[in-house]
C-alpha positions in Angstrom: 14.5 5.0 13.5 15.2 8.1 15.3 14.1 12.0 14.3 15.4 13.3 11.8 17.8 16.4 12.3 15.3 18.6 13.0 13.5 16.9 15.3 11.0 15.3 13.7 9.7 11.8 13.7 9.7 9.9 10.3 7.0 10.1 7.7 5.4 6.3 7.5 2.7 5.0 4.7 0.3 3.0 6.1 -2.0 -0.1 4.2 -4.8 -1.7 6.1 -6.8 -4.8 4.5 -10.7 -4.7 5.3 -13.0 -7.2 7.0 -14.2 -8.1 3.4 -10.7 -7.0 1.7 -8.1 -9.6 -0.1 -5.4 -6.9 -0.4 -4.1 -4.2 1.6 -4.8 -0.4 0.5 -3.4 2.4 1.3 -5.4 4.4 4.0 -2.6 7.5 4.9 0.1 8.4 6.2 1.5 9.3 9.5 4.7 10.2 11.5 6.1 8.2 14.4 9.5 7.4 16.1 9.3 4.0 15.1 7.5 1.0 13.6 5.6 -0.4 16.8 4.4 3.2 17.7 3.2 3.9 13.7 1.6 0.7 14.0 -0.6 1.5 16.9 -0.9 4.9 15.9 -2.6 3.6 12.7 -4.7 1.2 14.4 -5.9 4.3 16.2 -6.1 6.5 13.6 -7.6 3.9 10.5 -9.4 1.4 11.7 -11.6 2.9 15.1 -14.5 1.2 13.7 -13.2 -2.2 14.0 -13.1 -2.4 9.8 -9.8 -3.7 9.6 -8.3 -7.0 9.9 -4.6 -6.3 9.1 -2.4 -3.6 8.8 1.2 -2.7 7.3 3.5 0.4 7.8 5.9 1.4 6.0 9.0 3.9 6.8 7.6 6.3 3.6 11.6 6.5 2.4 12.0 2.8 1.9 9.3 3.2 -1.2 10.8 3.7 -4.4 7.9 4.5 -6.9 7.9 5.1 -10.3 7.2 9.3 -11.5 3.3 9.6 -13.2 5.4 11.8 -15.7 7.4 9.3 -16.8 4.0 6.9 -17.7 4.2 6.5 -20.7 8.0 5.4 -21.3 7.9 3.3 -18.1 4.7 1.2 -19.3 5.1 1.2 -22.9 6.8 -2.3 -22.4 4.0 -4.3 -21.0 1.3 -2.8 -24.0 2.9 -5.3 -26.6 2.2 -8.0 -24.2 -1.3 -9.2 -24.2 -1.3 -11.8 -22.3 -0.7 -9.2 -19.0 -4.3 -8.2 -19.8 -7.0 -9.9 -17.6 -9.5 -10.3 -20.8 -6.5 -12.9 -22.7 -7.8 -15.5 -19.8 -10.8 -17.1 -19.6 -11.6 -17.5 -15.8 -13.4 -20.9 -14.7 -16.9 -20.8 -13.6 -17.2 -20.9 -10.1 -13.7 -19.9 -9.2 -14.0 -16.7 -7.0 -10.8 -14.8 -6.3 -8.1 -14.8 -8.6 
């Protein structure tokens, strides 16, 4: 990815999954000319304690997210659905990441 027309380098979202973590969360953003250089940029920027184990960026354009306006018509679907809900399951004793 180059700069855009101005300039500029492109805006990149960055996730980074904890020592203790099972998922990735999102810890910032940051602007680089390209994946390698956002990826060590993050590693520099998010994890300079040595908490992280894994890390993802992501060019910030290639997300397509749904509008926090719109939540209500967007979810209403899934609330007729209770099995989607984590208390329709019963989970196993000693099972300890679902």
């Amino acid at each position: 990815m180059s700069g855009g027309a101005d300039g500029t380098w492109p805006l990149w979202e960055v996730f980074v999954r904890g020592r203790r973590g099972l998922a990735h969360t999102h810890a910032g953003s940051l602007h680089a000319p390209d994946a390698e250089m956002a990826l060590r940029n993050a590693r520099d920027l998010y994890t300079r304690r040595s908490e992280g184990v894994s890390i993802w960026v992501v060019p910030s354009a290639s997300i397509t997210a749904s509008s926090p306006d719109e939540k209500d018509p967007f979810f209403e679907p899934a609330a007729d659905k209770p099995y989607r809900h984590p208390t329709f399951y019963e989970i196993p004793e000693g099972v300890r990441h679902l």
